[in-house]
N, C-alpha and C positions, 0 to 999 in steps of 0.2 A: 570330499564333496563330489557325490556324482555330475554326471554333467545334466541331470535333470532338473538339481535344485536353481531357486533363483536367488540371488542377493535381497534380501528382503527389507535392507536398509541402507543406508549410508555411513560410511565408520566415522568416528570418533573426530579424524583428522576432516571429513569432508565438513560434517557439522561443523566445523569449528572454524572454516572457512566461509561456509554461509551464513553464518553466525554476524562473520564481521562484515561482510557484503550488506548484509541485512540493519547491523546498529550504525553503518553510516548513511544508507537511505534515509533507516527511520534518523537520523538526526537532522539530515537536509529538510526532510517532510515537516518535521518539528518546527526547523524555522521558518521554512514557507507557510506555514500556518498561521506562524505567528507575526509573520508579515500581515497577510490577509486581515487577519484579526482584526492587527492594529491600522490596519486601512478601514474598515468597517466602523471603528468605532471613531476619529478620527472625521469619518464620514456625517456620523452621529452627530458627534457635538460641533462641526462644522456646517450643519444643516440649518441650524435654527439664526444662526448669523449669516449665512448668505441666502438662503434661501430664496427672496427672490431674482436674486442676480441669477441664475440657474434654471435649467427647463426642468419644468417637476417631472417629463417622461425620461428624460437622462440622467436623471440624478435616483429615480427607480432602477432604473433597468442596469445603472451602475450597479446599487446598492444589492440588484438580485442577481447579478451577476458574480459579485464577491460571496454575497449565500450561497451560491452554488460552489463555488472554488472552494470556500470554507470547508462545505460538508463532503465532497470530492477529497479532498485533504488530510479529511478528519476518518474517513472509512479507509483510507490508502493508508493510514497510522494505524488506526485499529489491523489490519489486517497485518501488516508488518509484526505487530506486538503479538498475534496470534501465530505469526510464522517462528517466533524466539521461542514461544509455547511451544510447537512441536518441534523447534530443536531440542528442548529441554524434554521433554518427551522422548524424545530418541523416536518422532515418529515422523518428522518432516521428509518432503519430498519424496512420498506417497502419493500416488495418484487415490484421491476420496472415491474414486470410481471404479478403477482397474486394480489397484491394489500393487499395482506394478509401481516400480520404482520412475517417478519424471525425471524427463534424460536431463544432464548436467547442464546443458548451455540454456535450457528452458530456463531451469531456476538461475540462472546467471540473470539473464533476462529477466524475469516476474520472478524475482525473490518469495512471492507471497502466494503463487501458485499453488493452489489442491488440483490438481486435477493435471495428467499429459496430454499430448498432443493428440492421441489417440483416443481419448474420453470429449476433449473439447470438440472433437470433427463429429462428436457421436450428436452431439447437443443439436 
């Protein structure tokens, strides 16, 4: 290897390390989801029985604050699930931008990151 090439991926052992970083996130994510969830619904069928005991502007602004958490929750899983894609790809921790490799403690940090430190200052 001259000293001009670059590492153009991560080996076998790193994946397999971000791997598992990445399926106990997404497991916690999983449950907080389905915490939220079951708050929502919970929410639902607990509405029409208390309903007036309750301010209809806090019992919205509850109910749209957990849709937001939901869908917050629900994009942070999705992207996790796409982070194990490109481990399985052998193509993770790739900047989508620079093509250079995201330095280690990044993806330590944002498992789910496309992109290095150097692309996101670019944005």
């Amino acid at each position: 290897m001259n000293s001009q090439e670059v590492t153009v991926r991560y080996s076998d052992k790193d994946l397999a390390e971000f791997k598992s970083i990445i399926e106990e996130k997404l497991a916690k994510a999983r449950k907080e989801f389905e915490t939220i969830h079951n708050e929502l619904l919970e929410m639902e069928s607990n509405n029409s029985n208390h309903f007036n005991d309750i301010n209809e502007s806090s019992l919205s602004y509850e109910r749209d604050y957990l849709s937001r958490m939901a869908d917050r929750q629900g994009r942070f899983i999705r992207d996790l699930k796409n982070a194990l894609l490109r481990i399985q790809n052998k193509t993770y921790g790739i900047c989508s931008v620079t093509g250079e490799l995201i330095d280690k403690r990044r993806l330590k940090a944002v498992p789910h990151t496309t992109k290095s430190i150097k692309a996101k200052m670019k944005q």
